[in-house]
C-alpha positions as a Python dict, from the first residue, in 0.01 Angstrom:
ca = {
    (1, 'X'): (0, 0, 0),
    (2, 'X'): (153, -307, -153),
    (3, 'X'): (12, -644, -16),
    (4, 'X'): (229, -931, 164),
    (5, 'X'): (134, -1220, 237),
    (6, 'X'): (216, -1271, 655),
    (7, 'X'): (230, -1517, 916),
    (8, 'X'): (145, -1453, 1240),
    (9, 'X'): (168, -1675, 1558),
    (10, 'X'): (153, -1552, 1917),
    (11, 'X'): (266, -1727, 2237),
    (12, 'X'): (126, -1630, 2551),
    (13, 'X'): (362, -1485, 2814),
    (14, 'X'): (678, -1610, 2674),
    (15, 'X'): (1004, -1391, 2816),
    (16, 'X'): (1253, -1213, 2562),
    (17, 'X'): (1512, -1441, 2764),
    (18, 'X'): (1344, -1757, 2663),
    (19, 'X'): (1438, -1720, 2309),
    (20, 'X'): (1774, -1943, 2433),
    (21, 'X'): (1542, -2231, 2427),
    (22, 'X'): (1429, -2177, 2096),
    (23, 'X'): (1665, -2197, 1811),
    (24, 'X'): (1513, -2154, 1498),
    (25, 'X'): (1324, -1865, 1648),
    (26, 'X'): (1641, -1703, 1769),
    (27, 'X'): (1846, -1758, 1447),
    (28, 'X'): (1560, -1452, 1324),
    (29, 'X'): (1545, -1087, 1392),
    (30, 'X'): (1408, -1015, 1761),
    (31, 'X'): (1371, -763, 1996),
    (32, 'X'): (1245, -726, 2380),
    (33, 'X'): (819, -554, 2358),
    (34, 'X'): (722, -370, 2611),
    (35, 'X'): (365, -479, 2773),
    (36, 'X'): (141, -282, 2966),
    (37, 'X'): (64, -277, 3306),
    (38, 'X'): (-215, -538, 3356),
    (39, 'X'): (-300, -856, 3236),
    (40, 'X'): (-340, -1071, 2907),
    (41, 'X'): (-670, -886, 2929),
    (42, 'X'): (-545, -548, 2871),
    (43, 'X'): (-292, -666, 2643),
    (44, 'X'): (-464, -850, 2362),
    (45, 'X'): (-652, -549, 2318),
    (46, 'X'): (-390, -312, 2275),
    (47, 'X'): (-156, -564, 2033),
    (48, 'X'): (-509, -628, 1817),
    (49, 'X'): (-634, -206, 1752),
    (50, 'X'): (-306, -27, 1808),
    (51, 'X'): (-382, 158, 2073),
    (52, 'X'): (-323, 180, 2457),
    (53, 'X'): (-547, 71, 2768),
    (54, 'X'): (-596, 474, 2780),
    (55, 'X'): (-811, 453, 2448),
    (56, 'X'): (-972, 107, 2432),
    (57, 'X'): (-1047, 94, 2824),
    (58, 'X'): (-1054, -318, 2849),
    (59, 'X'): (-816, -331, 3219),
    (60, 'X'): (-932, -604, 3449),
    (61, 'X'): (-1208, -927, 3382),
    (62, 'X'): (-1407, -719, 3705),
    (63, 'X'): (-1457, -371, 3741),
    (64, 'X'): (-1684, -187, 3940),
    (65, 'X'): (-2034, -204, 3766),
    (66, 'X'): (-2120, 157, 3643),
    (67, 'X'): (-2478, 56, 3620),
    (68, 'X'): (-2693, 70, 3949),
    (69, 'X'): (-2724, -299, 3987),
    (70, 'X'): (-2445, -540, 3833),
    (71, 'X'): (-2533, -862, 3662),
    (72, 'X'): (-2484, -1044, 4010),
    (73, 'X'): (-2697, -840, 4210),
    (74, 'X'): (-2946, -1091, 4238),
    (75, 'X'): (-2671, -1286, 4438),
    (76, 'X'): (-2533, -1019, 4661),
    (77, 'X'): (-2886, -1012, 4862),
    (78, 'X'): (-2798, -1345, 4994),
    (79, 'X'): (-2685, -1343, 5351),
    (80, 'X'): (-2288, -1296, 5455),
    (81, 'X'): (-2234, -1616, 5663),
    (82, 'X'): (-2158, -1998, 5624),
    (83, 'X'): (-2197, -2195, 5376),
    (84, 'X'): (-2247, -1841, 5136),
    (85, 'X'): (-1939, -1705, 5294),
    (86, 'X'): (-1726, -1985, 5229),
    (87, 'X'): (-1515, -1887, 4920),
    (88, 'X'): (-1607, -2248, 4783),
    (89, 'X'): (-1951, -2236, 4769),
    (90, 'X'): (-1927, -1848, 4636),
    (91, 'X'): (-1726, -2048, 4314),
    (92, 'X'): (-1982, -2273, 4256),
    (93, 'X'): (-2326, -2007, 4305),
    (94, 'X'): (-2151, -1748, 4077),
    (95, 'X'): (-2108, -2032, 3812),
    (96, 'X'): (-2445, -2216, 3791),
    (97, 'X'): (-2564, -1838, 3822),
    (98, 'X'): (-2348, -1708, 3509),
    (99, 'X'): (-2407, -2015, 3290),
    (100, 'X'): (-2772, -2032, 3360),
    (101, 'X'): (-2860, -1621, 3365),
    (102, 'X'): (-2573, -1455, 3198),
    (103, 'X'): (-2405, -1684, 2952),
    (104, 'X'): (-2618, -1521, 2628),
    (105, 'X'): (-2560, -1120, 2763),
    (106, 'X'): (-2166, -1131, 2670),
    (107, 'X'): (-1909, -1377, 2525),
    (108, 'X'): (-1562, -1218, 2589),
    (109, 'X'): (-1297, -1471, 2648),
    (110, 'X'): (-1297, -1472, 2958),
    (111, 'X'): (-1677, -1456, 3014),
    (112, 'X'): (-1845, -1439, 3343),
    (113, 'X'): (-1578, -1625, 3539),
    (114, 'X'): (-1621, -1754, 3910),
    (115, 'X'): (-1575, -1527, 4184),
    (116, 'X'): (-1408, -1609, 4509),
    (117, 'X'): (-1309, -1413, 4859),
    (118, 'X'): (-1471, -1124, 4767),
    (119, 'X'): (-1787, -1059, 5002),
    (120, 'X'): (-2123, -1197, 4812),
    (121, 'X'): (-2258, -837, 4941),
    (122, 'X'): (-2058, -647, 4708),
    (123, 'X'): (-2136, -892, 4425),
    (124, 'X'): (-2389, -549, 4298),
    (125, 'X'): (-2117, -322, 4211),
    (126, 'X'): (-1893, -578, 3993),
    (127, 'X'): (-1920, -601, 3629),
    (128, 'X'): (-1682, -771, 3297),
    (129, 'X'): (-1502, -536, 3157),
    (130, 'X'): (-1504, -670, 2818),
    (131, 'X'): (-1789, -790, 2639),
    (132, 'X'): (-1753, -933, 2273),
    (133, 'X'): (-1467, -1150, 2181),
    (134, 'X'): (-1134, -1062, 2022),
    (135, 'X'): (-1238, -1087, 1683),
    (136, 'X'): (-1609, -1006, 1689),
    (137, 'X'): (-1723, -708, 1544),
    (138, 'X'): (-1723, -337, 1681),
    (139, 'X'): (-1538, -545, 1999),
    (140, 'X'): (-1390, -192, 2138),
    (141, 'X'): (-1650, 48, 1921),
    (142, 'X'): (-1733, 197, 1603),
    (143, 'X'): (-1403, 408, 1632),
    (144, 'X'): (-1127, 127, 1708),
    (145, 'X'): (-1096, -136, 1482),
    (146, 'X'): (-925, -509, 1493),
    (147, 'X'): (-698, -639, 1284),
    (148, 'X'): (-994, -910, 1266),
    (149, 'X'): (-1206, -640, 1095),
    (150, 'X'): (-994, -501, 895),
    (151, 'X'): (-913, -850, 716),
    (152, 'X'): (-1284, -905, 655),
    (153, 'X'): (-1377, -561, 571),
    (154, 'X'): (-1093, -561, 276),
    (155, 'X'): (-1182, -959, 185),
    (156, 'X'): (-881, -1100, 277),
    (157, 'X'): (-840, -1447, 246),
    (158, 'X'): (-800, -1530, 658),
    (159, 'X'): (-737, -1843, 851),
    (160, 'X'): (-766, -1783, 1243),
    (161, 'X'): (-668, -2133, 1433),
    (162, 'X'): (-677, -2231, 1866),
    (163, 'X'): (-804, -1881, 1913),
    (164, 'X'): (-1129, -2010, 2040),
    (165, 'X'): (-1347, -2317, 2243),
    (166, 'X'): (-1291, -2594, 2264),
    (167, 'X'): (-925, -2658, 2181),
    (168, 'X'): (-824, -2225, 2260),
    (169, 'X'): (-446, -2220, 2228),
    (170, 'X'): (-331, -2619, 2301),
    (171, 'X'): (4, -2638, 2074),
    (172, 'X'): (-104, -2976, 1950),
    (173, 'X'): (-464, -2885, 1846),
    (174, 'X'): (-387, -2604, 1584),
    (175, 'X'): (-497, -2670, 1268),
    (176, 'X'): (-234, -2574, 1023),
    (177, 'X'): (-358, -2496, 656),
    (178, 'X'): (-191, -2467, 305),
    (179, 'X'): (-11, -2093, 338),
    (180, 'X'): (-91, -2083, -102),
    (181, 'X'): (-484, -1962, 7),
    (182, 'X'): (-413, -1736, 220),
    (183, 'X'): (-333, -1331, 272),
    (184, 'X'): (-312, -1413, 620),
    (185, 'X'): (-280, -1678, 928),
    (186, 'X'): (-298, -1652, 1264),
    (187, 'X'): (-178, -1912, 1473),
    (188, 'X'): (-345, -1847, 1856),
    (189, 'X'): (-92, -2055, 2121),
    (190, 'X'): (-206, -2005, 2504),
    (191, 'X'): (-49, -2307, 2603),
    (192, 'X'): (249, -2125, 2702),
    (193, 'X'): (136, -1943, 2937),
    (194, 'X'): (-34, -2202, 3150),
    (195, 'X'): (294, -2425, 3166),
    (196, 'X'): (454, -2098, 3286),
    (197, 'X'): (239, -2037, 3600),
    (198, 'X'): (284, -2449, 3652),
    (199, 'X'): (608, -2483, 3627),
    (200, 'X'): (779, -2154, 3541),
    (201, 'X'): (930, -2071, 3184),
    (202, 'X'): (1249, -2215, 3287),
    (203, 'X'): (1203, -2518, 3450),
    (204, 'X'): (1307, -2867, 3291),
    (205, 'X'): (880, -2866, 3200),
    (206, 'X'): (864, -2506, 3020),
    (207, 'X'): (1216, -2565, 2853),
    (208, 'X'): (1015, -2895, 2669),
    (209, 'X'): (740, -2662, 2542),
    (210, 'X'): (903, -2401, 2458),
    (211, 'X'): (1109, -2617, 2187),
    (212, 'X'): (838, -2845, 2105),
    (213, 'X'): (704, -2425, 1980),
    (214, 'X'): (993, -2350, 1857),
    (215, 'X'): (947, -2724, 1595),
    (216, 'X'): (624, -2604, 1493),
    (217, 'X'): (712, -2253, 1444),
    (218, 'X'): (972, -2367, 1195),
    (219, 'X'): (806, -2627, 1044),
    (220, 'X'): (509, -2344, 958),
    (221, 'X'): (760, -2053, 827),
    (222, 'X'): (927, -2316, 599),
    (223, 'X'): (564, -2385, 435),
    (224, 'X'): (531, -2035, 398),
    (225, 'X'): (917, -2009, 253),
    (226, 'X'): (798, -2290, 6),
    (227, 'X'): (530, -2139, -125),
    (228, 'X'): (628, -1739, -124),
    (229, 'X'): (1003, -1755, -119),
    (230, 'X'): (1259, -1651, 129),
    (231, 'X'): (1145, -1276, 103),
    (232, 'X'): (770, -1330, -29),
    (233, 'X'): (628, -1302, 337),
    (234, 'X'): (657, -1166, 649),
    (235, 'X'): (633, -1348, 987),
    (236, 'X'): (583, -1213, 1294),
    (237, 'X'): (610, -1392, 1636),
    (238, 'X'): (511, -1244, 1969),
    (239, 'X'): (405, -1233, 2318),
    (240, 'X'): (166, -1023, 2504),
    (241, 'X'): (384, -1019, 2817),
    (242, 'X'): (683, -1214, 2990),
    (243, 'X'): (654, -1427, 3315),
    (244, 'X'): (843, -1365, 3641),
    (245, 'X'): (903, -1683, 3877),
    (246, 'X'): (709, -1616, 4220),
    (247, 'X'): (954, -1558, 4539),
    (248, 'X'): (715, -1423, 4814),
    (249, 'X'): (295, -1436, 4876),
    (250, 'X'): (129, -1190, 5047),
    (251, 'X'): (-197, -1333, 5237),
    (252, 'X'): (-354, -913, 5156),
    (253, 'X'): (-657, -1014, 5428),
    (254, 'X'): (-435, -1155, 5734),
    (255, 'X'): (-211, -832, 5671),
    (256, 'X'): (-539, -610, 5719),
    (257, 'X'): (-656, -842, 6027),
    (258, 'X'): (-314, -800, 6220),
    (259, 'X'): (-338, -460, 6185),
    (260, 'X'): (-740, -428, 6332),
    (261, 'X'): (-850, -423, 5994),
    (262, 'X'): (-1143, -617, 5836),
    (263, 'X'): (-1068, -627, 5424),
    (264, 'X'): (-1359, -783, 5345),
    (265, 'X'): (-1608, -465, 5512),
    (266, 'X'): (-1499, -252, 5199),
    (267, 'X'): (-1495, -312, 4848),
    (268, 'X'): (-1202, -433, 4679),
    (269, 'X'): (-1071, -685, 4434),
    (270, 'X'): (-759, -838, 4443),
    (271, 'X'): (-592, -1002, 4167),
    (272, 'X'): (-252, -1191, 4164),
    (273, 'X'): (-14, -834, 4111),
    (274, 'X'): (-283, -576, 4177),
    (275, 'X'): (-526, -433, 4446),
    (276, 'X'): (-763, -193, 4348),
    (277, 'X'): (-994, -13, 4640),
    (278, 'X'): (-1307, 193, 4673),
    (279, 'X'): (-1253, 324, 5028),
    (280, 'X'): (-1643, 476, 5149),
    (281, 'X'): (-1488, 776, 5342),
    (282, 'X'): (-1135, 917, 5432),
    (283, 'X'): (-1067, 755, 5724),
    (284, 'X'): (-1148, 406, 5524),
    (285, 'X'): (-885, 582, 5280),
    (286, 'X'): (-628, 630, 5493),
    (287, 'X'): (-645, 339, 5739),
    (288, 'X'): (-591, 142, 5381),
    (289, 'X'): (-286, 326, 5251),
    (290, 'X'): (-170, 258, 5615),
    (291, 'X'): (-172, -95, 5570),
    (292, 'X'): (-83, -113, 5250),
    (293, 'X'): (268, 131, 5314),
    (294, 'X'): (402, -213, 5532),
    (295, 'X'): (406, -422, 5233),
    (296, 'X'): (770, -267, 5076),
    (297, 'X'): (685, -435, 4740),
    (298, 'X'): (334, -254, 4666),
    (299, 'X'): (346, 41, 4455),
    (300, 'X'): (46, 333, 4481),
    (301, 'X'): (-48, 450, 4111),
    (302, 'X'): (-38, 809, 4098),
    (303, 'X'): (-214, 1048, 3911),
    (304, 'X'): (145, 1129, 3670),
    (305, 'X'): (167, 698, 3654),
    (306, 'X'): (-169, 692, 3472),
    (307, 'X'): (-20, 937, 3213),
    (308, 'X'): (281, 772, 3202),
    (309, 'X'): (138, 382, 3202),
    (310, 'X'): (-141, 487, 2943),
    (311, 'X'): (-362, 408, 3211),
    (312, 'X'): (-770, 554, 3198),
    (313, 'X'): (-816, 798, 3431),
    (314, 'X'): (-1162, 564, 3541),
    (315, 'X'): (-1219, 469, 3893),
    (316, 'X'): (-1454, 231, 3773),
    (317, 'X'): (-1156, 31, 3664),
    (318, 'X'): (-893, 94, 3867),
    (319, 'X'): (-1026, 156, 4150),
    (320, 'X'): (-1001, 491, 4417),
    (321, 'X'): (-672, 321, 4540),
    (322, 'X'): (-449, 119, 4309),
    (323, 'X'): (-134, -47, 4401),
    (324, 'X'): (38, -306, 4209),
    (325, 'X'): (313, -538, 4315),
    (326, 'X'): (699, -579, 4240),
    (327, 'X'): (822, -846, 4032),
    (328, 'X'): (844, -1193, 4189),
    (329, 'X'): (553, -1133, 4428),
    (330, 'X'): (189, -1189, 4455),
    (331, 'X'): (-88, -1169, 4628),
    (332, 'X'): (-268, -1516, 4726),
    (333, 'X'): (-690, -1504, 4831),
    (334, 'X'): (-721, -1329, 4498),
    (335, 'X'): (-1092, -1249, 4321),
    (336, 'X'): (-1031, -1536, 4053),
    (337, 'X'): (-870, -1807, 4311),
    (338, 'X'): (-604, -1867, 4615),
    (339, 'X'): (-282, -1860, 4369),
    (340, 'X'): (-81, -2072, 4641),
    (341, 'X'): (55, -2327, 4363),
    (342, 'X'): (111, -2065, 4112),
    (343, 'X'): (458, -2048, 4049),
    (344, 'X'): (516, -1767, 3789),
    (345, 'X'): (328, -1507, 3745),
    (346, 'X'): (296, -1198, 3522),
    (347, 'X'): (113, -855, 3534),
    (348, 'X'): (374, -592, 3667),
    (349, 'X'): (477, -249, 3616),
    (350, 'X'): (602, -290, 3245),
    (351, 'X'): (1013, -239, 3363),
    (352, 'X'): (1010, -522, 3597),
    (353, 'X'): (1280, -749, 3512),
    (354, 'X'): (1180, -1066, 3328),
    (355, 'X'): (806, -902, 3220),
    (356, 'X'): (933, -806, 2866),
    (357, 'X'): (730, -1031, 2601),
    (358, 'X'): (920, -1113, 2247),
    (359, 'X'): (899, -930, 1896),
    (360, 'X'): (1062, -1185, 1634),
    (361, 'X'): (1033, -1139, 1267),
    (362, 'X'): (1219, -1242, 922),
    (363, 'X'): (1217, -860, 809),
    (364, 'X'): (1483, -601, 1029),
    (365, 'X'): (1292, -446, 1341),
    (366, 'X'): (1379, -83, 1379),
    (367, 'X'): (1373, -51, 1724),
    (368, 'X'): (1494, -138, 2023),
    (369, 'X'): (1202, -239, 2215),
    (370, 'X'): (909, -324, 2041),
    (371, 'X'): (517, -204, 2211),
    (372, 'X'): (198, -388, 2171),
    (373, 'X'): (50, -95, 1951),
    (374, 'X'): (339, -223, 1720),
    (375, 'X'): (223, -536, 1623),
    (376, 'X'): (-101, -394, 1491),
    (377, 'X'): (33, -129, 1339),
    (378, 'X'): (313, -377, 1177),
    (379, 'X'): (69, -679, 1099),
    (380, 'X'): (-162, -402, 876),
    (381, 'X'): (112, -243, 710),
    (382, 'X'): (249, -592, 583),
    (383, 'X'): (-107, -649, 461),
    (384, 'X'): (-118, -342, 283),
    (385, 'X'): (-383, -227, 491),
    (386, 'X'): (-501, 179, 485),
    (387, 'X'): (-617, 231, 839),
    (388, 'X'): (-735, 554, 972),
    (389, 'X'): (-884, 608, 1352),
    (390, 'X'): (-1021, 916, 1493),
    (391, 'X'): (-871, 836, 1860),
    (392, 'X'): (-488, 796, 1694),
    (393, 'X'): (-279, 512, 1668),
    (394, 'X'): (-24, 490, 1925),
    (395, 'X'): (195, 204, 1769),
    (396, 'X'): (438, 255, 1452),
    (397, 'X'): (558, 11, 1173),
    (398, 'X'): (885, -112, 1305),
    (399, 'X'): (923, -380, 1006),
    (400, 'X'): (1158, -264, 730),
}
């Protein structure tokens, strides 16, 4: 395959719709992608191996351990009342505990966050889901490769920037580099997203950033127009997911107590658009799907939804019961925090309105919706890259 030189730069959770704020980005080729149902920890993933959550199994930060003991057993013995119950002083024990016991067993991104209103008794049967970072070797297995591999395995000339500690995706700390020694660059923004969930993508605040990106994105494609020509290169600019401004909270443990229901006497974790639960019997089964049928908004996962989300089949990460919520809404008392202040959120069924990420590019995208499996599949093609996986790709080269 015939080698181009290409520029890539991701934004985190920008919306197709933002592009209006944006208008050297928008004077290019775009289309609306397609995410997956989950979060930015599912999706990076499936936009960096070409393949679905179905194949490289990375769905939530916590999972139900599928070892005997999880790495916070040790905690869990501790005793269920004040000052361990108080979500506060969970926080703080799960984080001395991680950075002084676990912080050498795994470095994912996300690492071995702090936990909050979950029970410390169930603290045993939680586990990360992901375990090496992004772009560290085998990071799915021996079968499903990253783009990051791939560019070291066939020597290209690579320069990765704001993709890791300590700057990890501030628009004004990427270091930029002269496009002339390079096969490929990889600009890493995350800024984006944060300035969504503070002030929404467009609010006077997120309309700011978004064209202080759209400056640097066009200051960094005209380098790379200087020094290849107008059709030298390819450039590709996407998101992982879009962001939906927040209309309602739903409080999932005072909905459970008005109803005679204790939430936090089974295992579950909540996160801001999903519930997953283990129910220990039937009757916990269905006195939970009773509860959970008064919230209009929340959305059981069937057994044909899996199929059809390229979901795993694993209730180790998704839980006996899974219900996710409709876009605009979310639940607060979540695993990771109380989400009161949030004010746009993402992680919805990939059709809710406003959840579509962006697919821009100076080449003509031949489709109408572009999927995260895409932009792998694209990125290696533009490289020149021979790529063969014994699971299947599931994304297609959409660049002419």
């Amino acid at each position: 395959m015939k080698k181009k030189p290409v520029l890539s730069i991701f934004a985190d959770g920008v919306r197709f719709d933002s592009l209006q704020y944006m208008p050297f980005v928008n004077s290019l080729n775009s289309a609306p992608l397609e995410t997956v149902l989950g979060y930015s920890i599912s999706c990076h993933p499936s936009m960096y191996t070409g393949v679905y959550p179905d194949k490289h199994k990375i769905a939530f930060h916590w999972v139900k351990s599928k070892k005997k003991n999880g790495p916070y057993t040790f905690l869990s013995h501790f005793p269920d009342f004040f000052p361990f119950s108080n979500p506060y002083i969970q926080a703080l024990a799960s984080h001395f505990y991680a950075k002084i016991f676990l912080k050498k067993k795994a470095s994912p991104f996300m690492g071995y966050g702090k936990l909050l209103n979950l029970p410390m008794k169930f603290w045993n049967q939680i586990d990360i889901n992901e375990f090496k970072y992004w772009d560290d070797d085998n990071y799915i297995n021996e079968d499903i490769k990253t783009i990051f591999e791939l560019v070291r395995k066939n020597n290209y000339k690579h320069h990765i920037s704001n993709m890791h500690k300590p700057n990890l995706g501030n628009l004004k700390a990427v270091k930029t580099v002269d496009p002339h020694m390079y096969d490929w660059v990889y600009y890493f923004i995350g800024e984006s997203d944060s300035v969504s969930h503070e002030f929404t993508q467009h609010s006077n605040e997120g309309i700011s950033f978004l064209k202080k990106l759209d400056k640097f994105i066009e200051t960094e494609y005209k380098r790379f127009e200087e020094a290849y020509g107008i059709d030298g290169f390819d450039f590709i600019f996407w998101s992982d997911h879009g962001h939906i401004s927040i209309d309602k909270q739903i409080d999932l443990y005072n909905l459970f107590k008005e109803n005679g229901i204790n939430l936090k006497n089974g295992f579950h974790l909540v996160d801001s658009t999903t519930a997953r639960f283990w129910p220990k019997n039937e009757t916990q089964r269905n006195e939970i799907m009773k509860v959970m049928e008064k919230i209009p908004e929340a959305t059981l996962v069937k057994d044909e939804d899996y199929l059809n989300l390229h979901l795993a089949k694993d209730s180790d990460l998704y839980g006996e019961l899974f219900y996710y919520l409709k876009g605009g809404v979310i639940f607060i008392y979540t695993i990771h925090g109380f989400g009161k202040e949030t004010k746009s959120m993402h992680g919805y069924h990939p059709d809710a309105k406003g959840n579509d990420g962006l697919f821009v590019s100076n080449k003509t995208i031949n489709t109408s919706r572009v999927t995260l499996p895409d932009v792998f599949v694209s990125t290696i093609n533009s490289l020149g890259i021979d790529y063969n996986t014994k699971v299947g790709l599931d994304g297609e080269n959409i660049l002419s």
